[in-house]
C-alpha positions as CSV (number, residue, x, y, z in Angstrom):
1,X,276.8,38.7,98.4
2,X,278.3,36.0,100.6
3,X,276.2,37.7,103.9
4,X,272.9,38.0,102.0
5,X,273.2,33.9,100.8
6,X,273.6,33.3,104.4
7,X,270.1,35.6,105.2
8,X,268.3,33.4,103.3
9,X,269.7,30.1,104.6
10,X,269.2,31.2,108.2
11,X,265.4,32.4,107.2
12,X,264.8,29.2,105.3
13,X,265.8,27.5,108.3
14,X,263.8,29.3,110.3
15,X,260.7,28.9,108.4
16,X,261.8,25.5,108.2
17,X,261.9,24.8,112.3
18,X,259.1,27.0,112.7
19,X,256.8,24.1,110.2
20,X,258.9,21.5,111.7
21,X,257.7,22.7,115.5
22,X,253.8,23.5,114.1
23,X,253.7,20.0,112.5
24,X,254.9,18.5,115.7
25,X,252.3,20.6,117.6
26,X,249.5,19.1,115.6
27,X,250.8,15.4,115.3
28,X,251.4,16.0,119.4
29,X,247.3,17.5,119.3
30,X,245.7,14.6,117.3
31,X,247.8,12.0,119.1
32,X,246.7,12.9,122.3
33,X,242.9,13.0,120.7
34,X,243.0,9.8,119.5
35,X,244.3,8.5,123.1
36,X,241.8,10.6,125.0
37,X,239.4,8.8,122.8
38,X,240.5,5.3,123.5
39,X,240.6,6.4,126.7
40,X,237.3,7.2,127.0
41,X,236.1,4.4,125.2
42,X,237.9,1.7,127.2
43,X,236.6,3.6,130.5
44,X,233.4,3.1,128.7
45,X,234.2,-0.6,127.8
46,X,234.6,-0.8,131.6
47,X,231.7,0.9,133.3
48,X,229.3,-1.8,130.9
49,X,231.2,-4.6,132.2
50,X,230.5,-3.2,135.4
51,X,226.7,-3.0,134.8
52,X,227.2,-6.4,133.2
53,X,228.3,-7.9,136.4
54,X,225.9,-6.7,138.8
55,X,223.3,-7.5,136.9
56,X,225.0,-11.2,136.6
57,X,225.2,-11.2,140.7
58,X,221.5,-9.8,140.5
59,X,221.0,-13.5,138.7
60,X,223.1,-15.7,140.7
61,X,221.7,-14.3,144.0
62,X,218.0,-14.9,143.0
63,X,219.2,-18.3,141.5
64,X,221.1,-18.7,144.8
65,X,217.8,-17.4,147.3
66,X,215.6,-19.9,144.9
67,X,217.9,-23.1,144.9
68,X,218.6,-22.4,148.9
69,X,214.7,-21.4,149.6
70,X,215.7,-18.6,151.7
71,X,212.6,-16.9,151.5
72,X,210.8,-20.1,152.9
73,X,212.9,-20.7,156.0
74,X,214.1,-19.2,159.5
75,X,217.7,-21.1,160.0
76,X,220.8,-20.4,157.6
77,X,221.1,-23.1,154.8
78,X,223.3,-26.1,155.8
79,X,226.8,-26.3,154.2
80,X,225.9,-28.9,151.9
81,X,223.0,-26.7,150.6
82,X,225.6,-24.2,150.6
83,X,227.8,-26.2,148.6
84,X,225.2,-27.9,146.1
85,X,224.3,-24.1,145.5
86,X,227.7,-22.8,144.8
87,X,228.1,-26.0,142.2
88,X,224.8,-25.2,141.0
89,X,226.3,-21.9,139.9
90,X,229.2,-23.2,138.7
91,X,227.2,-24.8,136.5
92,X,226.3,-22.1,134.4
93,X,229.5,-21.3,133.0
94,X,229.9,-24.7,132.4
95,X,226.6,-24.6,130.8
96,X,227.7,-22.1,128.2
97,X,231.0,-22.8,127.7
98,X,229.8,-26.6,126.9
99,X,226.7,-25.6,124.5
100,X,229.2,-22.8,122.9
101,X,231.6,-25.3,122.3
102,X,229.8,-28.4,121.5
103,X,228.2,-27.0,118.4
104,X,231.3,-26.0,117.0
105,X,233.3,-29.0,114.3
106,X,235.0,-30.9,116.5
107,X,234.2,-29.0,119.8
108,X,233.8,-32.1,122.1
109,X,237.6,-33.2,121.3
110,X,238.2,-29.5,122.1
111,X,236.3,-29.6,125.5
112,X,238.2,-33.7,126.3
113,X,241.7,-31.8,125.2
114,X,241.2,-29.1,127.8
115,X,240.6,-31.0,130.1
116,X,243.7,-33.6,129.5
117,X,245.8,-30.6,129.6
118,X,244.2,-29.1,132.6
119,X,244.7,-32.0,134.2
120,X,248.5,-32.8,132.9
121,X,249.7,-29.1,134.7
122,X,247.9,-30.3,137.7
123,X,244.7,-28.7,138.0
124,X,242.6,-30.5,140.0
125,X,238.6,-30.7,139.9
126,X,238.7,-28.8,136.2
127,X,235.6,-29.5,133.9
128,X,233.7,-27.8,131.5
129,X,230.8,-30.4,131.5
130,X,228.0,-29.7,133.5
131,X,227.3,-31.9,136.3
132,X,224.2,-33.0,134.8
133,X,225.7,-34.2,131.9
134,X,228.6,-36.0,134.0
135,X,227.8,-39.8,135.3
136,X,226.2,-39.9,138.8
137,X,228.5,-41.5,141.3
138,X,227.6,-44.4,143.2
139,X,228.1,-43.8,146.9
C-alpha cells in the first residue's frame, strides 16, 4: 500500500511541475509580447520624433535662408548675420517656452525663479525671454 501512496505522490508531482513549467511557458510568452510591443511602440515613438525633427530643421533652415537672404546674395553672410540668425533661432524656443509658461497662474515668477537658479549654479547667458521682449541695450 505504502508503494502505491508513493505512485500517486510522484504523479501528482509530476502533473504538478508539468503545470508549473506550462504556466511559466505562457507567463515567459505574454511577457515577452508585451515587451515586443513596447518595443515596437517606443521604436515607433522614435522614428516620429525623427520625422518631427527634420521637418523642424526644414523650418529653421528656411527661417535661417530668409533672415540671412541667401537667395538674394553672392558672398557668405557675415558672422554677425551669422550670429543674429542663430539668436533669431534661439528665439523660438524661447518664444514657446515664454507664451507656454506665461499663461499659466503664476508662470512669470516661474520663468524669474529659473532663471535665479540658472544663474546661482553658474549658467551663464540662460533666458527664457525672448530678446524682443528683453530691454534694448544702450551701446
Amino acid at each position: 500500500m505504502f508503494y502505491l501512496d508513493n505512485l500517486l505522490t510522484d504523479s501528482m508531482l509530476n502533473r504538478l511541475r508539468h503545470k508549473l513549467r506550462y504556466r511559466y511557458q505562457v507567463k515567459s510568452q505574454e511577457y515577452a509580447i508585451t515587451r515586443k510591443n513596447l518595443i515596437e511602440k517606443t521604436m515607433a515613438g522614435f522614428g516620429q520624433e525623427a520625422r518631427e525633427t527634420r521637418e523642424m530643421a526644414r523650418l529653421f533652415f528656411r527661417l535661417l535662408e530668409k533672415k540671412l537672404k541667401l537667395n538674394e546674395r553672392n558672398e557668405p553672410p557675415s558672422e554677425e548675420e551669422v550670429k543674429a540668425a542663430i539668436e533669431q533661432l534661439k528665439d523660438i524656443g524661447r518664444i514657446s517656452v515664454f507664451a507656454s509658461v506665461s499663461i499659466l497662474p503664476g508662470g512669470g515668477i516661474s520663468l524669474i525663479g529659473l532663471e535665479l537658479l540658472a544663474r546661482k549654479f553658474g549658467v551663464k547667458n540662460f533666458t527664457f525671454i525672448p530678446t524682443s521682449f528683453r530691454k534694448k541695450e544702450n551701446i
